[in-house]
N, C-alpha and C positions, 0 to 999 in steps of 0.2 A: 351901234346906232340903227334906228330901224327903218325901214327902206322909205322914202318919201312919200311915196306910192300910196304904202298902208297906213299914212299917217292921214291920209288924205282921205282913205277908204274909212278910217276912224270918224270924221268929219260928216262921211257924206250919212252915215249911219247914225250919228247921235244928232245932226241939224234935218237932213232931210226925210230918212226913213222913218225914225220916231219921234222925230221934230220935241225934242227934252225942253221941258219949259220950267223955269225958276222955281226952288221947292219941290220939284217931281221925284219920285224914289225910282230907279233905274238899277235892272239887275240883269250883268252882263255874267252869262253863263256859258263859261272855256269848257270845252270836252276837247281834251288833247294837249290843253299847258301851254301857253305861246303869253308868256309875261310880258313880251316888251309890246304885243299887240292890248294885251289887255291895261298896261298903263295908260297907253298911246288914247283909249278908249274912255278910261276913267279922267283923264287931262281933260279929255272931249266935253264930258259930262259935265265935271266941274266948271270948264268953261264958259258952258249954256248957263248954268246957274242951279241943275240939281245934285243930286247926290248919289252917288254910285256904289252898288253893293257886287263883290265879286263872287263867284261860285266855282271853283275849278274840280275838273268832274277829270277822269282817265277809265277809258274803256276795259282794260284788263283787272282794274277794279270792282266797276260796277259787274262786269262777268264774275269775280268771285264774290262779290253778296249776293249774288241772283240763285247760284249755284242750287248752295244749301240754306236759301234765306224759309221761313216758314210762314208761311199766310200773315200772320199779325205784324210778322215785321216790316214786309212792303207795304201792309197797309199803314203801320205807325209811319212810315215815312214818307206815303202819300199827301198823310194829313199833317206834318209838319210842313214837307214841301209846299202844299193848297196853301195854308197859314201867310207861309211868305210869300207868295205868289199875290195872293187879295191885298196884301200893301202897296205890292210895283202899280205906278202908273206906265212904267215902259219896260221891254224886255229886248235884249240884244243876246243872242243866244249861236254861240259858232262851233264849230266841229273842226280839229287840225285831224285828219285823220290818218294812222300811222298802218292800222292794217283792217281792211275794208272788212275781215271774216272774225272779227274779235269775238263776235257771240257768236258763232256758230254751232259752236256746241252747246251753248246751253238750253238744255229741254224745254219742249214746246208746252210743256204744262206751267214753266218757269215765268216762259216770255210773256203766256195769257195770262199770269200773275202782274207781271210790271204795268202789261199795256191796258189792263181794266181797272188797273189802280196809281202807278204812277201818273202814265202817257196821259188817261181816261179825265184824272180828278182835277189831277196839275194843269194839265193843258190843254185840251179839248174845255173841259168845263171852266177853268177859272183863266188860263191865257190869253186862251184867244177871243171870248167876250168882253174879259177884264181889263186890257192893257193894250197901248201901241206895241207893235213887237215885230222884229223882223231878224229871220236866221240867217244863216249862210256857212259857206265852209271859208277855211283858211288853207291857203295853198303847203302842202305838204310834198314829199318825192313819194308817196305813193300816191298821192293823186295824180302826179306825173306820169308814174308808171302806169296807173289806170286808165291814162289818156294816149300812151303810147309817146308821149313825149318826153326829150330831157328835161331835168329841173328849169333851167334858164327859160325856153322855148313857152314850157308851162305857166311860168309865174307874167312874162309876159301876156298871152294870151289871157290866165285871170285877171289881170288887171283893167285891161283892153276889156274884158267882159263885163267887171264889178263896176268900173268908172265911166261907164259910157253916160250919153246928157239923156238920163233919165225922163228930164221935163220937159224934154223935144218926143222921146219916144211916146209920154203921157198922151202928148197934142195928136199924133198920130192914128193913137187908140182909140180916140173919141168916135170915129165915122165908123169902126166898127163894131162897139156898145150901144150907136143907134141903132144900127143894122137887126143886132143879135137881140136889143130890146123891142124890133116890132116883129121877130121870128116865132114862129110857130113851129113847124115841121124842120129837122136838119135830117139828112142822111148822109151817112159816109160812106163811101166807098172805096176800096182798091186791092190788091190780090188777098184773096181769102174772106174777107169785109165785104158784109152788106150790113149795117146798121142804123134803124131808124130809131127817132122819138121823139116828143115834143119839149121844148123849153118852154114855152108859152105862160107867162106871167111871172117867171124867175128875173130876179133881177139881173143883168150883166155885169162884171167888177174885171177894171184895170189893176192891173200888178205892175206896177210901174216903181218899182223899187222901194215902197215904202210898207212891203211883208219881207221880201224874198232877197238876196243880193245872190247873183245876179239875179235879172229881175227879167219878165218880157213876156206877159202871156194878158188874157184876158176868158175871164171863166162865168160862167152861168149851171147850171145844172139840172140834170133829163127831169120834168114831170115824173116822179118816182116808180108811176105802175105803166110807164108808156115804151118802154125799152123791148125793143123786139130783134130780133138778129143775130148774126154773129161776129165776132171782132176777132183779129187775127195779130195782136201785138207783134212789133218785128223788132221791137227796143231790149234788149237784157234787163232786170233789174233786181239789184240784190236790194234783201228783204230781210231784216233780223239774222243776218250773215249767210245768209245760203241765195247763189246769185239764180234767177228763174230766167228760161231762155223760152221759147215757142209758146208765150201763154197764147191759148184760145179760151173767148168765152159764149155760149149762148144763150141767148135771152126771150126769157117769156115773161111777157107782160110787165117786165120789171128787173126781175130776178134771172140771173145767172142761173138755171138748170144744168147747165154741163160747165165742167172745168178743167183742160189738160194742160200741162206744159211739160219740162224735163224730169218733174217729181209728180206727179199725181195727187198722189196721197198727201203730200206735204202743203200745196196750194189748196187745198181743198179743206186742208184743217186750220191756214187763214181765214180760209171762206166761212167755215165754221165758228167761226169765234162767237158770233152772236147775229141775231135775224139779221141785224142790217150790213152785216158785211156782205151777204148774196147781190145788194140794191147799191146803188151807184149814186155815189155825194156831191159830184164834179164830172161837169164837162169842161175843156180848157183850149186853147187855140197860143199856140207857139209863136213868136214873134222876132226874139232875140237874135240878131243878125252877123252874131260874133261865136254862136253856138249852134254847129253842122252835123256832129256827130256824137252818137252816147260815148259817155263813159262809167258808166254803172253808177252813177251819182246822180239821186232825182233830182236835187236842188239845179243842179246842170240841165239834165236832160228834159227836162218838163219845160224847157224854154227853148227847144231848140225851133230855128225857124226852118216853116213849112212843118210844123207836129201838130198833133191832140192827143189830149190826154184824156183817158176817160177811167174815172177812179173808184174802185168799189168802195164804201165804207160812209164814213160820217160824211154829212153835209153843212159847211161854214153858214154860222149864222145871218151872214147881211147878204146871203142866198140859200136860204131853208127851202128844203126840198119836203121835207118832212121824217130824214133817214136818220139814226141814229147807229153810232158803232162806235168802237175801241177802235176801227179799223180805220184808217183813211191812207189809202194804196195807189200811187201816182203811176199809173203804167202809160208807154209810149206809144206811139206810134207814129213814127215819120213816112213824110208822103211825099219826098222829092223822089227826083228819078233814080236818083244813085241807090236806093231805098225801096223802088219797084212804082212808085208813082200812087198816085191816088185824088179821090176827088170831095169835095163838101157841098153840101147844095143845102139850101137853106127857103123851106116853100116854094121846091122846086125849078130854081136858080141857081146856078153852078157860080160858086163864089170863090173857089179857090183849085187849083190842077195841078197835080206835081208839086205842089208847095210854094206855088206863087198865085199870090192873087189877083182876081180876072176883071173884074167890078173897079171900073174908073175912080170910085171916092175911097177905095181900098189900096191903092196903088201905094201910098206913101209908107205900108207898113212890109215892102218887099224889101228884101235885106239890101240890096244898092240903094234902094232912098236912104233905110235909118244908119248903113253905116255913116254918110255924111255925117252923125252928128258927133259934133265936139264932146268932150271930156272934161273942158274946164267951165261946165255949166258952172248956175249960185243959186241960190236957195235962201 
């Protein structure tokens, strides 16, 4: 029988995150195999009134067609995949994940084969313009172990994170997508970090649980040629199976000029993928008051509160910066004290310190307001 919990989490994803409306085609895509989560999901669907397509995907799989696959054939499977994709009106798409390094070894000329034709055609181009869609992971024992926690400890905490009242956190966000919408100049700062640029005419966007589960940020993204500085990530983040520790980046006029972290060479041939991987798609502001610390899972970590996120690669369409890539690369940076502290200033007003924020109509998005909120919201 499957945990109430998730039956719950099934609910809040087919009514609230991609809100399935009567006749809609819905394609719920398992990487990792968790049947009684994907029935639980198709029950969901059916019950809204559309019709549910399943896709079960396993990671030591796809490493062995990536291997020895040969140019025509990822691309013939790009374009079956695109195919079925331009049908879905919605997408539910989750990760069980069983061992965080499954691709690690498959060669980097392999993966810039998938990610300019699978990742590039299926979902950059026809997902995320074409469809409601929102991902997430399914709690696993190496997620567990990724988090340093036991199984029990874990599954509680996700749930506590995936179910929180979304529509309370929404109301929240609002004071500061005005903010971010009359911004111009942001600068960040804290050890190692000095980085400016403008937002200035990018629209702002709430993640309020209906992309992401867990969900908690609110993102806009730099003027493309205005990035100047250096950023000093202090977040881990594994990246097509190899985890990167100490990335440093610095910026001219735009672009990433220098690039180190624990591989060199190996970040730098993400960087390389294509022009707009050096230019930055996303800037983003952490919120989620139930999530304190990494654990090498971006969908986690890009929400944690008192973060930014600042991402090199593509830029989301309903905030076009003007960047295009295969790339879009969520890296961290936390600014609570536990973490070394740090500050945001926004035209030259200090809005947020250490990872709490300073600005009186802001107050309600510091993790003592939103844990207040309930779980058993409706929709």
């Amino acid at each position: 029988m499957l945990d109430p919990r998730a039956e719950r989490l099934a609910d809040i994803l087919v009514n609230y995150s991609v809100r399935v409306q009567p006749g809609e085609n819905v394609l719920i895509q398992d990487t990792g195999i968790e049947p009684a989560f994907d029935r639980a999901l198709v029950r969901a669907v059916h019950k809204a009134g559309g019709r549910a397509f399943v896709t079960l995907r396993d990671k030591t799989l796809d490493r062995e067609l990536l291997m020895d696959a040969p140019p025509e054939q990822v691309e013939l499977q790009a374009e079956f995949e695109r195919q079925r994709m331009s049908q879905m009106q919605c997408y539910i798409g989750y990760s069980a994940i069983r061992n965080m390094n499954a691709m690690g070894d498959v060669p980097g000329d392999k993966m810039d084969l998938y990610n300019k034709n699978i990742w590039k055609k299926v979902h950059i181009d026809t997902r995320l313009p074409g469809t409601r869609w929102v991902v997430l992971r399914y709690p696993t024992a190496a997620m567990a172990q990724m988090a340093g926690m036991s199984e029990d400890a874990f599954e509680r905490f996700y749930f506590d994170v995936c179910t929180m009242d979304y529509a309370r956190m929404s109301a929240a966000m609002d004071p500061l997508v005005k903010i971010l919408a009359a911004t111009d100049r942001v600068r960040i700062v804290g050890p190692g970090t000095d980085l400016s640029f403008s937002i200035k005419g990018l629209p702002p966007v709430k993640c309020d649980g209906k992309l992401n589960i867990p969900d908690g940020e609110v993102y806009t993204a730099p003027v493309r040629d205005s990035v100047n500085g250096v950023i000093a990530y202090n977040t881990p983040s594994e990246h097509e199976g190899f985890t990167y520790e100490s990335i440093r980046f610095e910026f001219k006029d735009g672009k990433i000029v220098k690039a180190t972290s624990n591989d060199n060479e190996r970040i730098n041939r993400v960087l390389d993928t294509d022009e707009g991987a050096r230019y930055v798609g996303e800037f983003a502001i952490g919120v989620n008051p139930y999530i304190t610390k990494a654990m090498k899972e971006t969908l986690f970590d890009e929400k944690i509160a008192g973060s930014i996120h600042f991402t090199p690669g593509n830029s989301y369409d309903d905030c076009f910066n003007g960047n295009r890539s295969a790339v879009h690369w969520d890296l961290v940076l936390i600014q609570t004290p536990e973490f070394g502290g740090g500050e945001l200033w926004f035209d030259g007003r200090l809005v947020r310190k250490d990872g709490l924020f300073v600005v009186p109509e802001l107050a309600g998005l510091n993790p003592e307001a939103l844990k207040g909120a309930s779980k058993n919201f409706s929709f």
